[in-house]
C-alpha positions as CSV (number, residue, x, y, z in Angstrom):
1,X,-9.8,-15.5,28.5
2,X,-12.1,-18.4,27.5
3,X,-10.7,-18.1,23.7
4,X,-7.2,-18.1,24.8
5,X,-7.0,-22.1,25.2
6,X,-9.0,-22.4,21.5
7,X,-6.4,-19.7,20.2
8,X,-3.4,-21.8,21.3
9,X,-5.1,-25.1,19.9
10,X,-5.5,-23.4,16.6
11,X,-2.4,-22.6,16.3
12,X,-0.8,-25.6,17.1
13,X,-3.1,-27.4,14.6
14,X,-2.7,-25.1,12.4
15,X,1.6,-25.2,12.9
16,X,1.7,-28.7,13.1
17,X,-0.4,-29.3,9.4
18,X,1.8,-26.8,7.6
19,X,5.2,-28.6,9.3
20,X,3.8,-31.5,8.2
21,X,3.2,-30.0,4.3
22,X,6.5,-28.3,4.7
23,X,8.2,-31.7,5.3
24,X,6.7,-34.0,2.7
25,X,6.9,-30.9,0.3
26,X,10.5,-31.2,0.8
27,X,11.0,-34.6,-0.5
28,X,8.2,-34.1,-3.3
29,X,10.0,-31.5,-4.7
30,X,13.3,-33.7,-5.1
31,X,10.6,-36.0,-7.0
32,X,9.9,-33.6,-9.6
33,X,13.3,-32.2,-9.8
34,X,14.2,-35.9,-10.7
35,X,11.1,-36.5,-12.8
36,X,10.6,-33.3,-14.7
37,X,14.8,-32.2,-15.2
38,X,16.0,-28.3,-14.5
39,X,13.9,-27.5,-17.7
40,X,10.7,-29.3,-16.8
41,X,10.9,-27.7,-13.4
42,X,11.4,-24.3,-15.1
43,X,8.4,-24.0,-16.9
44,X,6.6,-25.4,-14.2
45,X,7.3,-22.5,-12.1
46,X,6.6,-20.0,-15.0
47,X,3.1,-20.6,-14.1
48,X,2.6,-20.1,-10.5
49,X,2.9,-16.3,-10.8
50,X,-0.2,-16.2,-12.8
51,X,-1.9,-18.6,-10.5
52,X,-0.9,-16.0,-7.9
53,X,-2.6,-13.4,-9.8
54,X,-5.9,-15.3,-10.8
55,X,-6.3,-16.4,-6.6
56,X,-5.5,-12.5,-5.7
57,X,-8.4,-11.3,-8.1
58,X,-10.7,-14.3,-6.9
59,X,-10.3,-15.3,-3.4
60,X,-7.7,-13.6,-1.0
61,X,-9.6,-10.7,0.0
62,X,-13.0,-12.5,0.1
63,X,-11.5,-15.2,2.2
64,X,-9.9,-12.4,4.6
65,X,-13.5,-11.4,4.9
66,X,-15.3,-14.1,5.2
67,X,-13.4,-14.8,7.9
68,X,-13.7,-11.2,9.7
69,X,-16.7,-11.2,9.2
70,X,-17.7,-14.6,10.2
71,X,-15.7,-14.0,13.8
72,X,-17.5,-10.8,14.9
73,X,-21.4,-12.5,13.9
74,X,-24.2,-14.3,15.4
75,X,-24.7,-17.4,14.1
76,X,-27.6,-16.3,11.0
77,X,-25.3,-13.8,10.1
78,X,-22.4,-16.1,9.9
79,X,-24.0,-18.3,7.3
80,X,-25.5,-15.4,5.0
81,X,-21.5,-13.8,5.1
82,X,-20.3,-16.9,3.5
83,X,-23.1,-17.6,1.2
84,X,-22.1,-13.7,-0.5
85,X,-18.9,-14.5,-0.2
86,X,-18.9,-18.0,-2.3
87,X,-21.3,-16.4,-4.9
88,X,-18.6,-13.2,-5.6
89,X,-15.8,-15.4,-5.2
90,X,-17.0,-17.9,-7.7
91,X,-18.2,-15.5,-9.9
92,X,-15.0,-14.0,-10.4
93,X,-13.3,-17.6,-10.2
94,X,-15.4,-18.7,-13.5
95,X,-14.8,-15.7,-14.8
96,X,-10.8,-15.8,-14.8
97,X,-11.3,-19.5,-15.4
98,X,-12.5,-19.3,-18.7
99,X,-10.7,-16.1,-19.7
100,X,-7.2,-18.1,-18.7
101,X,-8.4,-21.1,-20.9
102,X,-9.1,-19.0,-23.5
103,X,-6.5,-16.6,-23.4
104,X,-3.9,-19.8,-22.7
105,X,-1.7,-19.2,-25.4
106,X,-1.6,-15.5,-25.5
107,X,-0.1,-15.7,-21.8
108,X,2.1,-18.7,-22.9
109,X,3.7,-16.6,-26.2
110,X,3.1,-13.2,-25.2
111,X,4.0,-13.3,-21.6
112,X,5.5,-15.9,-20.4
113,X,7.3,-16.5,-23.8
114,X,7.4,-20.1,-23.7
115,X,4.7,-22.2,-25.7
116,X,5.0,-24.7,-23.6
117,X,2.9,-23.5,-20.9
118,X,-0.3,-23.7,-22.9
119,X,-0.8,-27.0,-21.8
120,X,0.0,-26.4,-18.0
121,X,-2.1,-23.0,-17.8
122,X,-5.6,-24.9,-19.6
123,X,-4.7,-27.5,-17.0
124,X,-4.4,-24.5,-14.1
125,X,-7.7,-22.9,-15.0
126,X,-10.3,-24.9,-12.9
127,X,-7.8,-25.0,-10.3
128,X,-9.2,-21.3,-9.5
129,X,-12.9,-22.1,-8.9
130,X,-11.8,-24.7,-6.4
131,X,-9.3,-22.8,-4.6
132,X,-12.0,-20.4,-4.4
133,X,-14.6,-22.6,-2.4
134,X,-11.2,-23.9,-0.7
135,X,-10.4,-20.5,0.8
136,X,-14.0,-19.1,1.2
137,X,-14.7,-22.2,3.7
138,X,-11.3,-22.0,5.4
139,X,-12.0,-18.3,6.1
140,X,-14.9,-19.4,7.3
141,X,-13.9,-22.0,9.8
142,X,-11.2,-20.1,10.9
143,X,-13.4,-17.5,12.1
144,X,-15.4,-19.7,14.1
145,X,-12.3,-21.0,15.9
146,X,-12.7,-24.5,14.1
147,X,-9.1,-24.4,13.1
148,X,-9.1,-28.2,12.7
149,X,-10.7,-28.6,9.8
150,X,-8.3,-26.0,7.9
151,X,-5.5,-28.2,8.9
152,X,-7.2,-31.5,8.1
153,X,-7.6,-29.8,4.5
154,X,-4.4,-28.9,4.1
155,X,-2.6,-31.9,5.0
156,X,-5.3,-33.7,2.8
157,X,-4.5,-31.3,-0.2
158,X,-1.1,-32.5,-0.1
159,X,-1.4,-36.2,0.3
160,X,-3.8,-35.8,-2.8
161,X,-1.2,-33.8,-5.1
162,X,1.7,-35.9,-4.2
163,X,0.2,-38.9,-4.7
164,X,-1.9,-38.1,-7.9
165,X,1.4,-37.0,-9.2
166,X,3.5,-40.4,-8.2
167,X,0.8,-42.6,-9.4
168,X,0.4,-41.0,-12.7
169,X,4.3,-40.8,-13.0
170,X,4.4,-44.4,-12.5
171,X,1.3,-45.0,-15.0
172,X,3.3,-42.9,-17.6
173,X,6.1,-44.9,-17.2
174,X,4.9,-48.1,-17.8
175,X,3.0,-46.7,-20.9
176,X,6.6,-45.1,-21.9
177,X,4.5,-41.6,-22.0
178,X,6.6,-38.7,-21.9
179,X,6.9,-36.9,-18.3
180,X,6.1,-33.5,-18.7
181,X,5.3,-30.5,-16.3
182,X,1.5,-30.9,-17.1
183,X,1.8,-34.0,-14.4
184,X,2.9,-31.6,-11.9
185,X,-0.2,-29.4,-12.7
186,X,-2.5,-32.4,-12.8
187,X,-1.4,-33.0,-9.1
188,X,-2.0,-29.5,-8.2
189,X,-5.8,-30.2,-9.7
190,X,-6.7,-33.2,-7.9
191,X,-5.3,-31.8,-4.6
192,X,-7.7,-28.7,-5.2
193,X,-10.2,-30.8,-6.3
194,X,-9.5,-33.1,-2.7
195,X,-9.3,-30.0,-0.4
196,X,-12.7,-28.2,-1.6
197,X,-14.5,-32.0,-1.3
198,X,-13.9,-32.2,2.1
199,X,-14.7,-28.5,3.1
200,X,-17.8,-29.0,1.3
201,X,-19.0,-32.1,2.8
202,X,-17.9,-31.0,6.0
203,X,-20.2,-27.8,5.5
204,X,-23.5,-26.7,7.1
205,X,-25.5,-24.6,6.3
206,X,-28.6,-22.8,6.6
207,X,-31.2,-23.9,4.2
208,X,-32.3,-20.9,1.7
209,X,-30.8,-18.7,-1.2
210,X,-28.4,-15.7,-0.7
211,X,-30.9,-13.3,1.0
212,X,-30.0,-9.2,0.8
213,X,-29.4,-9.0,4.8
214,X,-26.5,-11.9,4.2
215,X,-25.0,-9.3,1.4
216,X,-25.6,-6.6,3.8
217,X,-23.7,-8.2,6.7
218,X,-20.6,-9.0,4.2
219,X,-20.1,-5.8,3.0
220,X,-20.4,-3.7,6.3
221,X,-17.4,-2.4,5.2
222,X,-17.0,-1.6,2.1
223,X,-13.7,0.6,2.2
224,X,-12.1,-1.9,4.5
225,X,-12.6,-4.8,2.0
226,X,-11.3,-3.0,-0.9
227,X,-8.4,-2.2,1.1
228,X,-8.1,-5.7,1.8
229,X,-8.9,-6.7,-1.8
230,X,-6.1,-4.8,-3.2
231,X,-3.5,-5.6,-0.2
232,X,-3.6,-9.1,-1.2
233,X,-3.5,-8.5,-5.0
234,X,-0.6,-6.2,-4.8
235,X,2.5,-8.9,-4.1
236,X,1.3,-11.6,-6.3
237,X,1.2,-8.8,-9.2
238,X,4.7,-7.7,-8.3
239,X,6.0,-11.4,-8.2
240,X,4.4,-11.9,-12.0
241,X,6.1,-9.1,-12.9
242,X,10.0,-10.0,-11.3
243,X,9.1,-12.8,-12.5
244,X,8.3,-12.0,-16.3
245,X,11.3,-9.5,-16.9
246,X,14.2,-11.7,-16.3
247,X,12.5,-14.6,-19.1
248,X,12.0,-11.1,-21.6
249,X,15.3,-10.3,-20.9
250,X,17.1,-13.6,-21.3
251,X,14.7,-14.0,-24.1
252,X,15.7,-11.2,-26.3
253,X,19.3,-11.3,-24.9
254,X,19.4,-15.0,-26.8
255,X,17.9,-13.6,-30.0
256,X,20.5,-10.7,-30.4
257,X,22.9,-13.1,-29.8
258,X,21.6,-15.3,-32.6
């Protein structure tokens, strides 16, 4: 009964931040409709289905386990659980990081089949390694009942993207530089970028490198993280792929035409 009063103060935090993201995502959204146009909004969204994919493979299931994990351990245990779970987590981050700014305009032409997402999807690619740390901490915290910090983060990702975004529209328009979706990207960057800084500083931990009991304690349950693992990878892939039909489709529907 003693967890009950932290339970209903997490979720109020927790509720009241993502109101609050909610509301001012509202109104930021009407800003890039009006900044970007339909088509500049367009090919901004191409690219959030492969964001969805590149966090799946990187963070969501670690994160879900970090934060399991973290809520059923003594405190030594807690802090060797998160330390695996930042070095697979960013391992795999890096790894899709550099393979997506590589592989850029292969997804752009091949995929997505607009060229114009090259720019956008080199800009996406260290978004990944910071979401990472983002979502390995938040599990984290959210398994030791610290909900506050989640929300502080969250509300302080999106003050950072929104106004990274309206200061480097208004910089662009005094320099008469054309407004293009990469802004929106950039604003999805530096509110990364803000989110991770805070968890970071606001971290703790144990002095020491990633011992073998810590990797141990993380993967107690090996069958019930890969379930987790491919839980959480298993919508984002479907949305890429509703998502990528209908743009082949329309796509070679306008070159029969033609």
């Amino acid at each position: 009964m003693r967890s009950f009063p932290h339970f209903i103060k997490g979720t109020l935090l927790l509720t009241c931040a993502g109101l609050l993201c909610r509301f001012s995502g509202f109104f930021y959204k009407i800003f890039l409709a009006h900044a970007l146009g339909a088509e500049g909004i367009g090919i901004y969204q191409l690219i959030f289905p492969v964001f969805a994919v590149c966090h799946a493979c990187t963070a969501s299931g670690i994160e879900s386990a970090i934060s399991r994990f973290t809520a059923g351990a003594v405190e030594k245990e807690r802090s060797y659980a998160l330390k695996a779970g930042l070095f697979l987590s960013l391992s795999a981050s890096v790894l899709v990081c550099v393979l997506l700014w590589n592989q850029a305009e292969f997804i752009a032409d091949k995929l997505l089949c607009e060229s114009r997402c090259i720019t956008p999807l080199r800009i996406l690619a260290p978004v990944i390694p910071l979401s990472a740390i983002h979502g390995c901490l938040q599990g984290y915290y959210l398994g030791q009942k610290k909900a506050s910090l989640p929300a502080i983060s969250q509300i302080l990702e999106q003050a950072a993207r929104i106004g990274s975004v309206i200061l480097l529209y208004r910089i662009f328009i005094q320099e008469s530089r054309a407004i293009t979706p990469s802004l929106a990207v950039l604003g999805l960057l530096f509110g990364e970028a803000a989110s991770a800084l805070f968890m970071l500083l606001t971290l703790d931990l144990l002095s020491g490198s990633l011992r073998d009991a810590g990797v141990n304690a993380f993967f107690q349950s090996s069958a019930w993280f890969a379930a987790m693992f491919l839980a959480g990878l298993l919508p984002p892939m479907l949305f890429f792929l509703g998502s990528l039909l209908p743009k082949k489709r329309l796509t070679t529907a306008k070159n029969v035409i033609e």
